[in-house]
C-alpha positions in Angstrom: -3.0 -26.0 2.0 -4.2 -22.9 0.6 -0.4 -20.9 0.7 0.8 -24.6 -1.7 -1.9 -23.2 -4.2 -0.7 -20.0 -4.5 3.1 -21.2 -4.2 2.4 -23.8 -7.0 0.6 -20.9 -9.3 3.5 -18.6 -8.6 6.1 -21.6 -10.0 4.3 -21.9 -12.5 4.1 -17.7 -13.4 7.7 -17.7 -13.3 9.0 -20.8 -15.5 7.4 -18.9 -18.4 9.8 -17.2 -20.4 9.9 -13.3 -19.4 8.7 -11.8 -22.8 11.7 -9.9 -24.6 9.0 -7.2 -25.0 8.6 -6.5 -21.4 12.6 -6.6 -21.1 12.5 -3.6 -23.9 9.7 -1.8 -22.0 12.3 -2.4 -18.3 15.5 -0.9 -20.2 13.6 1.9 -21.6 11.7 3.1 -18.6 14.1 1.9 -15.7 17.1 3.7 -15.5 18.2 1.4 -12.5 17.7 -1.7 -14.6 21.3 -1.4 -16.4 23.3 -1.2 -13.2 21.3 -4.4 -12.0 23.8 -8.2 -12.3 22.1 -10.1 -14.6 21.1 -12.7 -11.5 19.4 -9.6 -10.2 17.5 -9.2 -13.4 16.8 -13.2 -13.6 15.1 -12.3 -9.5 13.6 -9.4 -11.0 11.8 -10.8 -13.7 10.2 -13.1 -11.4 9.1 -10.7 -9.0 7.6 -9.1 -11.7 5.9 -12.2 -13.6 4.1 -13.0 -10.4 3.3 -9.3 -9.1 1.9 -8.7 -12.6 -0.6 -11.7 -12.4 -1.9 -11.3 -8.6 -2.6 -7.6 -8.0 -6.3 -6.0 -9.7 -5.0 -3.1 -12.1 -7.8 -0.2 -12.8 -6.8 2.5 -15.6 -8.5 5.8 -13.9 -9.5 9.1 -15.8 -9.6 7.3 -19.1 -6.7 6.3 -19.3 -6.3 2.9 -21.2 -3.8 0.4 -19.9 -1.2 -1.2 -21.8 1.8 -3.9 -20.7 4.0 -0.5 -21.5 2.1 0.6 -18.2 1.9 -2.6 -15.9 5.8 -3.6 -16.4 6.9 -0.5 -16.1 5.0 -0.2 -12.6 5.8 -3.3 -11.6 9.3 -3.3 -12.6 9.9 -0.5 -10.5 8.1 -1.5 -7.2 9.5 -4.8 -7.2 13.0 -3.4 -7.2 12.5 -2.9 -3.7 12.0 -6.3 -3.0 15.1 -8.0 -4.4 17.0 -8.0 -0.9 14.0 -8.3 1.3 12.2 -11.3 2.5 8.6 -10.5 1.1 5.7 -11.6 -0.2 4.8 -9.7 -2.8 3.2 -6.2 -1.2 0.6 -8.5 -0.1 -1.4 -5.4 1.2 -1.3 -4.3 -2.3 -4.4 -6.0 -3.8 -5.6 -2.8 -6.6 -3.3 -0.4 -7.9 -5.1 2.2 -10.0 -3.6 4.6 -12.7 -4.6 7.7 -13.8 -3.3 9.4 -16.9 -1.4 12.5 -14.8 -2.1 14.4 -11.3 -5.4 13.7 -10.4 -7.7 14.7 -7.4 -9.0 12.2 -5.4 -13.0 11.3 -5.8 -14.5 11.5 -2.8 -14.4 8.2 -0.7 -16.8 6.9 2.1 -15.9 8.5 5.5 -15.2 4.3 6.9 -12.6 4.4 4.2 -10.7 7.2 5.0 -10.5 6.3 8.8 -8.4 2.9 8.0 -6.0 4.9 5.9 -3.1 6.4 7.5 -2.2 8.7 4.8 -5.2 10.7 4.4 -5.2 14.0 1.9 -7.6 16.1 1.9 -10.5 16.1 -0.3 -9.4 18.7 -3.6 -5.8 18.3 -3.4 -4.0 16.9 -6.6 -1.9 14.0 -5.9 0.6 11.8 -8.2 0.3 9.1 -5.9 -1.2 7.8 -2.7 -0.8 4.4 -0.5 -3.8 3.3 1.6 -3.8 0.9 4.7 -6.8 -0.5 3.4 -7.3 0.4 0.2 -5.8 1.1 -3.5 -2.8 2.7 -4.3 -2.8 5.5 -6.9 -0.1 5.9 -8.9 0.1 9.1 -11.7 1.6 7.5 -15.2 3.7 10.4 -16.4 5.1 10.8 -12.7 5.7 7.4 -12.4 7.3 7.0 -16.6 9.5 10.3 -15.3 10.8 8.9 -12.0 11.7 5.6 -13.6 13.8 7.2 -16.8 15.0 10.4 -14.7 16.9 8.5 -11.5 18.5 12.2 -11.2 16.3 14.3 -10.2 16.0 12.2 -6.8 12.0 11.9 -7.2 10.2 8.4 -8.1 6.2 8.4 -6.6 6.8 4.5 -7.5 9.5 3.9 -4.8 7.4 6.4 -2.9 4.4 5.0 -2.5 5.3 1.1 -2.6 8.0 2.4 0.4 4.8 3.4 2.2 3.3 0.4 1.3 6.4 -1.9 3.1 5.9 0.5 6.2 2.6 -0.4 6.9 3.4 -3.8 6.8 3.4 -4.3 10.6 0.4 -2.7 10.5 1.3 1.3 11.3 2.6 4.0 8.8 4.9 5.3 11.4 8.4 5.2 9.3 9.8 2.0 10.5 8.7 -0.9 8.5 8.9 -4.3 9.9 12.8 -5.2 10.8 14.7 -8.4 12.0 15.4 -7.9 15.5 15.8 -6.1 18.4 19.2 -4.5 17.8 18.1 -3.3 14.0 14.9 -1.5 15.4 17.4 0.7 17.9 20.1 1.5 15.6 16.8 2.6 13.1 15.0 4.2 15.6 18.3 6.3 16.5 19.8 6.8 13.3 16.2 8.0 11.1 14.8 9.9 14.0 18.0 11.7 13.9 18.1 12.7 10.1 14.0 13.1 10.5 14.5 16.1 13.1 17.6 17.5 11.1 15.1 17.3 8.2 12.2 19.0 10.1 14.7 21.4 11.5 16.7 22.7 8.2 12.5 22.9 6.6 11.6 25.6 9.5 14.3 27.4 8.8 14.0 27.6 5.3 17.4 25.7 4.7 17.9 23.4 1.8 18.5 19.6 2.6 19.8 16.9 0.2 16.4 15.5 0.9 12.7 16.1 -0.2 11.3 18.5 2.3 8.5 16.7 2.2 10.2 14.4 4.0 9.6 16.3 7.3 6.1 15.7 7.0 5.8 13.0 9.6 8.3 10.1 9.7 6.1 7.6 7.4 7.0 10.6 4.3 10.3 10.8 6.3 11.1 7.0 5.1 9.4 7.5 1.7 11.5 10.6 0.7 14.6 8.3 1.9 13.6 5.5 -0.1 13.7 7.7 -3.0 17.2 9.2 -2.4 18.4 6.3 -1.4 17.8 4.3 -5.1 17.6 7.6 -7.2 21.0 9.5 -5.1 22.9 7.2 -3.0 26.3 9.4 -3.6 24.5 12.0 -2.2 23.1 10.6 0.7 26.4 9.0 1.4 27.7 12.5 1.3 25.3 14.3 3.5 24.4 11.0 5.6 26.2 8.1 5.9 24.6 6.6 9.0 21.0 6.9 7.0 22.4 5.4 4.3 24.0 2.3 6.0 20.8 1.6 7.6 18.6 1.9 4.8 21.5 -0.4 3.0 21.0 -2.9 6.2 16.8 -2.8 5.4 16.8 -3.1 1.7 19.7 -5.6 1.8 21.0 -3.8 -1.6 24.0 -1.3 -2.4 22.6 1.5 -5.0 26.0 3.3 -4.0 28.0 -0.2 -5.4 26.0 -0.1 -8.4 26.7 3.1 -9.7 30.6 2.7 -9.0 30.4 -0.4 -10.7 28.5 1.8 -13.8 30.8 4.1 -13.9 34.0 2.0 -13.3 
């Protein structure tokens, strides 16, 4: 009974005409937006209408938030959800936003034991995903990742990618998947790149990936996630395998896209 409330409320979101103003802010700040068919940017919208109404937004260090803000956000973290079978980062219930790289107040020791992607306390952050928790986002990081696809760097597909990993309940790089056959070819294919990551990092040799990425496989996934919507020639390049399964999870073709731009 309760899921037919919240089903009948998001109807009701989404047959309200998406504002042309928040369309403006999407084409300004999204890059990706202009390679998207425009039933894509009908689904979008919606995502957006109802992710926009249900999660708890907090402006932190002063920082005063506008729809310029929220849309731009959301518009951006929902674009990982137009293939996928979702509902709405439902372990995303606050998302805070500070005006630029901020350091982390210091948080009860409880809190930081249900989050699997501590930092430590002092550390200046543009983002940060929690198990349990908020998720931080920096504006000027997140209004650069959005306009700049080319630098390969968005914090907003970063930490929302973190966000669909923990899904299933572990921040481990392997968000939740459709069967058995899908978890092996994962498993095989990202443990792979992971350790050719991890291995070209100790040696000091430069990878078409974020070597942050050898981190631990939850940043491993993240760091993909980014290339993967920001630089899909690239990764097609330098890892076609990592590509086609990320392609298989996401159930969208970045690599299409741009051809189809550029064509």
């Amino acid at each position: 009974m309760f899921q037919w409330f919240i089903n009948r409320r998001r109807k009701k979101l989404t047959q309200v005409p998406f504002p042309s103003s928040w369309e403006e802010i999407i084409r300004r700040n999204v890059a990706h937006y202009s390679m998207l068919e425009n039933d894509e940017r009908t689904h979008l919208h919606s995502l957006i209408q109802v992710f926009i109404a249900e999660k708890k937004w907090e402006g932190g260090g002063g920082l005063e938030l506008t729809d310029e803000i929220r849309v731009t956000i959301s518009a951006q973290a929902c674009l990982l959800l137009l293939g996928l079978p979702h509902n709405y980062y439902r372990n995303v219930n606050s998302i805070i936003v500070y005006p630029s790289t901020v350091v982390p107040p210091p948080r009860k020791a409880g809190f930081f034991q249900n989050s699997f992607n501590p930092v430590e306390l002092g550390h200046p952050i543009i983002g940060q995903a929690f198990q349990r928790g908020p998720l931080i986002i920096s504006w000027d990081a997140g209004l650069s990742g959005g306009r700049h696809p080319e630098d390969g760097h968005n914090v907003i597909y970063h930490e929302f990618a973190h966000k669909l990993d923990m899904l299933d309940g572990a921040a481990d790089g392997t968000p939740p998947l459709r069967d058995r056959a899908e978890y092996h070819d994962w498993v095989r294919t990202c443990s792979d790149e992971y350790l050719r990551l991890k291995h070209d990092t100790e040696k000091g040799k430069k990878s078409f990936l974020n070597a942050y990425g050898a981190t631990n496989e939850a940043e491993f996934f993240a760091v993909a996630t980014e290339q993967f919507f920001e630089q899909p020639r690239l990764m097609v390049k330098h890892a076609p395998d990592l590509y086609r399964v990320l392609k298989e999870y996401y159930r969208q073709d970045p690599l299409e896209r741009v051809s189809r731009k550029l064509s």
